[in-house]
C-alpha positions in Angstrom: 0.0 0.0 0.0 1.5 3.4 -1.2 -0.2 5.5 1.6 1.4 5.1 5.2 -1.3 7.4 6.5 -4.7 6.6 6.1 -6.4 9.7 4.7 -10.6 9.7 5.5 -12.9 12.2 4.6 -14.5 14.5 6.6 -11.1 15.5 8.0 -10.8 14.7 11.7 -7.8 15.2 14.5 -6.2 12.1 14.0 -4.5 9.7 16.3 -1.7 9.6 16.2 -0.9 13.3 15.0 -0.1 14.1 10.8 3.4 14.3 11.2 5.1 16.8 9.1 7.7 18.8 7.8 8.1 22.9 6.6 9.9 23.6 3.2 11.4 26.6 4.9 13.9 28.8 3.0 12.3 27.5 -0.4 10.2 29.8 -1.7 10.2 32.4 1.4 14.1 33.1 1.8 16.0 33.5 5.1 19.4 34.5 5.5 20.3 31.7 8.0 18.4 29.1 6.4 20.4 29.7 3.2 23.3 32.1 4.2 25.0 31.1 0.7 22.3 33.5 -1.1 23.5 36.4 0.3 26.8 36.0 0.5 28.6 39.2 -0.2 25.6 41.4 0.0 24.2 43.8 2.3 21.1 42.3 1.8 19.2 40.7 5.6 15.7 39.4 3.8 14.1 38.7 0.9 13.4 42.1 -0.3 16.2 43.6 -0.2 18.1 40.8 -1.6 15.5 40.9 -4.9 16.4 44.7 -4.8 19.5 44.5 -5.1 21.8 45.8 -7.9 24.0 42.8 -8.3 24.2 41.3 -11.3 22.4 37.6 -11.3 20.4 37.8 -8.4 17.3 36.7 -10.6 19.7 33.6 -11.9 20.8 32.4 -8.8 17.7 32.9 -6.5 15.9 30.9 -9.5 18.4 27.9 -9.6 17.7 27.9 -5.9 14.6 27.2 -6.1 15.1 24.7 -8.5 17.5 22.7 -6.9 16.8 23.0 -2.8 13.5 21.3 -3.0 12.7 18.5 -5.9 10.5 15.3 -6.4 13.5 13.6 -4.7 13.3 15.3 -1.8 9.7 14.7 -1.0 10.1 10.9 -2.1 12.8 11.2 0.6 10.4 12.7 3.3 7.4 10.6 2.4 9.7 7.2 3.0 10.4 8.8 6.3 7.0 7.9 7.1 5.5 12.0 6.9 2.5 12.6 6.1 2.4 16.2 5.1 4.6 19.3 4.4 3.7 22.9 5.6 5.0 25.1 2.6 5.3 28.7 3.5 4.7 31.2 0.9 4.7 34.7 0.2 2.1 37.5 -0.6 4.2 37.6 -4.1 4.2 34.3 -5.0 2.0 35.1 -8.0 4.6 37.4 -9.7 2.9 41.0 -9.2 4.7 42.2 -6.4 7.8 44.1 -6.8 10.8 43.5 -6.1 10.2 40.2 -5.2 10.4 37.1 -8.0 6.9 34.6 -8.1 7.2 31.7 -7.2 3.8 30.1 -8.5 5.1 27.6 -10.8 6.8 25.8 -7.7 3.9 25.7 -5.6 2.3 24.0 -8.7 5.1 21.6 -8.6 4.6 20.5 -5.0 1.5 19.5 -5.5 2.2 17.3 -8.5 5.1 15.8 -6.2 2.4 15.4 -3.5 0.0 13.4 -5.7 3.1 11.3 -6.7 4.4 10.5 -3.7 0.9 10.7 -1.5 1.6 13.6 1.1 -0.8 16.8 2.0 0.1 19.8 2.0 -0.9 22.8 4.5 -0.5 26.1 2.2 1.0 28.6 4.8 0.5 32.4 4.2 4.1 33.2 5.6 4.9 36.5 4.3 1.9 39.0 3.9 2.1 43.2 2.6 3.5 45.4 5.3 4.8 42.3 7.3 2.7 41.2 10.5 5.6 40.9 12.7 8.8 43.0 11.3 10.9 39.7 11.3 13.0 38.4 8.2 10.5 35.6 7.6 8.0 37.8 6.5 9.7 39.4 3.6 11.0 42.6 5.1 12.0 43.0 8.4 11.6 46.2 10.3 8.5 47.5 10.8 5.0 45.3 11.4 2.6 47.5 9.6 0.0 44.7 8.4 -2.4 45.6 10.1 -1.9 49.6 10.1 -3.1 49.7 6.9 -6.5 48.2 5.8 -5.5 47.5 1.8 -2.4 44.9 3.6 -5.7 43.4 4.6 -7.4 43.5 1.2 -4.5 42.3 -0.8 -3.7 39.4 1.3 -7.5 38.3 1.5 -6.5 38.5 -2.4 -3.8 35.9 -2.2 -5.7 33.8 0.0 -8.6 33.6 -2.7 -6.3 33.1 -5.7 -4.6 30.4 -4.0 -7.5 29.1 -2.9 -9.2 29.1 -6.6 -6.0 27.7 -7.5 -5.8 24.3 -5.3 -9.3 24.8 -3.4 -10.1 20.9 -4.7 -6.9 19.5 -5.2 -6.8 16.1 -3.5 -3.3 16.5 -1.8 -4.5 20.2 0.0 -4.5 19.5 3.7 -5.2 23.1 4.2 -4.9 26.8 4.4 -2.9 29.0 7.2 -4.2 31.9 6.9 -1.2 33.9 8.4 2.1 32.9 10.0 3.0 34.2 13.6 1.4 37.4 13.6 3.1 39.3 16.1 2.0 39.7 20.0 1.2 43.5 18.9 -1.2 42.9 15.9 -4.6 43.3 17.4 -7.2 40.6 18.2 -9.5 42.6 16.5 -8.1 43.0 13.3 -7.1 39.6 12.8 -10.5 38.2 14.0 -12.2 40.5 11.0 -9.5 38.9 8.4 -9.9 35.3 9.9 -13.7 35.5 9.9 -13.3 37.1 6.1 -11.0 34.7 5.5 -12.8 31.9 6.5 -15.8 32.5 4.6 -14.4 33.6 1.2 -12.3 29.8 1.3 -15.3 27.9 2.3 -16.7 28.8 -1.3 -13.6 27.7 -2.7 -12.6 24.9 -0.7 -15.8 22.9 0.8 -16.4 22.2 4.1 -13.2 19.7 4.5 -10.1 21.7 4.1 -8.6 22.4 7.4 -8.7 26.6 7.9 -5.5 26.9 10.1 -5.5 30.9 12.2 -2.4 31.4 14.8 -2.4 31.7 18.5 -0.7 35.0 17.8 2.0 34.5 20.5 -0.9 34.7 23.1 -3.2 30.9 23.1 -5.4 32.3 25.7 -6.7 34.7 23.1 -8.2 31.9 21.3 -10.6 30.4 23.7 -14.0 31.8 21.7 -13.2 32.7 18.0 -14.4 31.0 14.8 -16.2 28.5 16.9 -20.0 27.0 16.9 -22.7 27.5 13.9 -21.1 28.9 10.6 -17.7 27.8 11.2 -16.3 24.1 10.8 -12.4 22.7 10.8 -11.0 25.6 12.3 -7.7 24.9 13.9 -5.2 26.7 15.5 -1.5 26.5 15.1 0.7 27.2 17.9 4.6 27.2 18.1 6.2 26.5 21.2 9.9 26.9 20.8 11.9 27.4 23.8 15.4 28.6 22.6 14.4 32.8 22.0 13.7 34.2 24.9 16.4 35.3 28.1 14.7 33.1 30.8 14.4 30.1 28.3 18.0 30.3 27.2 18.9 29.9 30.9 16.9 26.8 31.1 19.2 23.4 32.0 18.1 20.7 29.5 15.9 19.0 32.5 14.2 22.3 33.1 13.5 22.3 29.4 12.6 18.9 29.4 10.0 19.7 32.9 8.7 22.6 30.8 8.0 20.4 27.5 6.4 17.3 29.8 4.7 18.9 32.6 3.8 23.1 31.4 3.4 22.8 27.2 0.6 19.8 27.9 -1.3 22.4 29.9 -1.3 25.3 27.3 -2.4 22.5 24.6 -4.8 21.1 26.7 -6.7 24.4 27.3 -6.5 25.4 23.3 -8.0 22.0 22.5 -11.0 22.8 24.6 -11.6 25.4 22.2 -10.2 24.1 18.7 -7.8 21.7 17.2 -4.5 22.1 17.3 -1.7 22.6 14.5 1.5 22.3 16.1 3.1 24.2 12.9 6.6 24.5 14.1 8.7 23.4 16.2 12.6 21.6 16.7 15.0 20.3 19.2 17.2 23.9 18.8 18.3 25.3 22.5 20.5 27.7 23.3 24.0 27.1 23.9 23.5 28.0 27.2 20.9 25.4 27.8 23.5 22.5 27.0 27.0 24.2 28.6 29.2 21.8 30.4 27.5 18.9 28.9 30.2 16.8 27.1 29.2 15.4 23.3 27.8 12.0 24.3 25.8 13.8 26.7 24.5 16.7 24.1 23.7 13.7 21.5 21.4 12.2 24.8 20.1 15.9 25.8 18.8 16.3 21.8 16.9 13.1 21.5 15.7 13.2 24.7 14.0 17.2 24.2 12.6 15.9 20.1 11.2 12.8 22.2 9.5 14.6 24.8 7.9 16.8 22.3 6.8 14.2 20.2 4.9 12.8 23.5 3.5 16.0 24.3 2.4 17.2 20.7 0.7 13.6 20.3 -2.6 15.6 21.8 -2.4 18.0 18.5 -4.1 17.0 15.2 -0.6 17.4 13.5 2.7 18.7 13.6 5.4 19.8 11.5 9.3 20.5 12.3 11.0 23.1 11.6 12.6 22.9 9.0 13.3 20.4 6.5 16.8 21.5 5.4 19.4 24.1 6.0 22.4 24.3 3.8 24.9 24.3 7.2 22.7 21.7 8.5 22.5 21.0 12.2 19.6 20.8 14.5 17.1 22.9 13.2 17.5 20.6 10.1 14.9 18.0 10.0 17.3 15.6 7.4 20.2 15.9 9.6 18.4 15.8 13.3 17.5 11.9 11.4 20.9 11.3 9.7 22.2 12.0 13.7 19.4 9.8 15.0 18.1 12.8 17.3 14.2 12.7 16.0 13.4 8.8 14.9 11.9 8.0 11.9 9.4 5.6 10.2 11.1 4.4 7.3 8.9 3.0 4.5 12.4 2.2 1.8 9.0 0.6 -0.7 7.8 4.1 -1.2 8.5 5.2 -5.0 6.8 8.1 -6.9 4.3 6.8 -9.0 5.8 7.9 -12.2 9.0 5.8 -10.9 
């Protein structure tokens, strides 16, 4: 049987979770993801490395994206025994956004890889007009004006419904994010009006079973009434739970990291769930130097599998999950291939899955 997952109709939070994998740094750049971009350059994100004036950037950005994701890679990924990818796209991906270059025709190619190879994909709006949270990810970083300006709004409801009219009834569409981390600051209220806007306008184009994914926006307890009861159906709610960013996590040993992930995290889930199902969008085994100091390297290798393990136990109670990411070119632990080259995450190995063209 091709499928490892068995996919049914109406969608419902499966046990065990959908486990998946982002396709960061494809077709949403980010300097650390792939540093070798922007070698050279004064450029920190994607818009100011498509604005720049040296020569080739078109050439090389395109042979990027032709080369760091490809049928091979999500054969690879699907024998891993994953079940979806989370690709993150931009409010440009359709070409008429300047600087930036579209990046439509590779969205249409992972979903022809998907129906090869059998995995979903969730369709994350990661980068949206005026940025909603000032951080590299999201185009441009600086300022967080999203929401500041009503026609951000308008133009990424726009995105939403081309996309949408675009693989609303493709088989392999797990879902639609509607936005990526919106930052703490971006308030309820606006976001609630482009969720509930949102929501309908993709209903039309999607039916009733594609997953409509909104984010806790940094704060879960926000969440506990929204887009719920008569009118709205498979609404989750994605949540990212790192612990490597802020000062009092970085100070964390790895016990109290692993305390936090077994004993805290399963609390903040466990209220969200009472409200919607969950998306655990991102997350990885990265800590903070800090978090692993005097810990020799057989201890390190124990302290890594041990935090992806405990996560993997605790984000059992979320409808799905998805690391972050799935390759970076200096590889390492926010690397999905390398954290199961390393054996730090396991994996479910399935070596009779082929593409069905193969």
């Amino acid at each position: 049987m091709f499928f490892h997952h068995k996919f049914e109709s109406p969608w419902k939070p499966s046990t065990p979770p959908l486990q998946g994998v982002n396709l960061g740094g494809w077709l949403v750049l980010e300097k650390w993801i792939t540093p070798s971009l922007f070698q050279g350059l004064a450029a920190v994100d994607e818009y100011t490395l498509c604005s720049t004036a040296a020569p080739g950037i078109r050439g090389m950005i395109t042979s990027h994206r032709d080369r760091f994701v490809t049928l091979a890679d999500f054969v690879w990924i699907r024998r891993q025994g994953i079940d979806a990818v989370r690709l993150p796209v931009g409010y440009w991906t359709f070409g008429d956004e300047q600087p930036y270059f579209g990046t439509i025709e590779y969205v249409d190619k992972a979903f022809a890889w998907a129906e090869e190879t059998g995995l979903k994909i969730l369709l994350d709006m990661h980068a949206s007009p005026g940025s909603q949270n000032g951080w590299d990810h999201s185009g441009r970083r600086g300022d967080c004006g999203w929401s500041r300006d009503e026609q951000n709004v308008i133009k990424t409801l726009e995105v939403v419904s081309k996309l949408a009219k675009r693989y609303g009834k493709h088989p392999q569409l797990l879902g639609i994010e509607l936005l990526n981390e919106p930052k703490w600051t971006v308030p309820k209220s606006a976001l609630l009006r482009y969720y509930t806007a949102a929501y309908k306008m993709l209903r039309q184009e999607c039916g009733p079973d594609v997953w409509i994914v909104i984010s806790d926006n940094f704060r879960p307890r926000r969440w506990k009434r929204p887009l719920r009861g008569t009118g709205f159906a498979n609404v989750y709610i994605d949540t990212h739970q790192y612990q490597t960013f802020n000062t009092k996590e970085k100070k964390l040993t790895i016990t109290g990291h692993l305390q936090k992930t077994i004993e805290k995290v399963p609390k903040v889930l466990a209220s969200m769930r009472r409200y919607h199902p969950l998306v655990v969008g991102e997350w990885s085994i990265a800590l903070d130097p800090q978090s692993l100091a005097g810990l020799n390297q057989p201890q390190v290798e124990a302290a890594r599998r041990a935090y992806g393990a405990a996560q993997l136990l605790t984000y059992s109670q979320s409808s799905a999950w998805f690391y972050w990411t799935y390759r970076t070119e200096d590889g390492g632990v926010w690397s999905y291939r390398d954290c199961v080259a390393h054996g730090w995450l396991p994996t479910g190995a399935t070596p009779e899955v082929a593409p069905k063209s193969a």
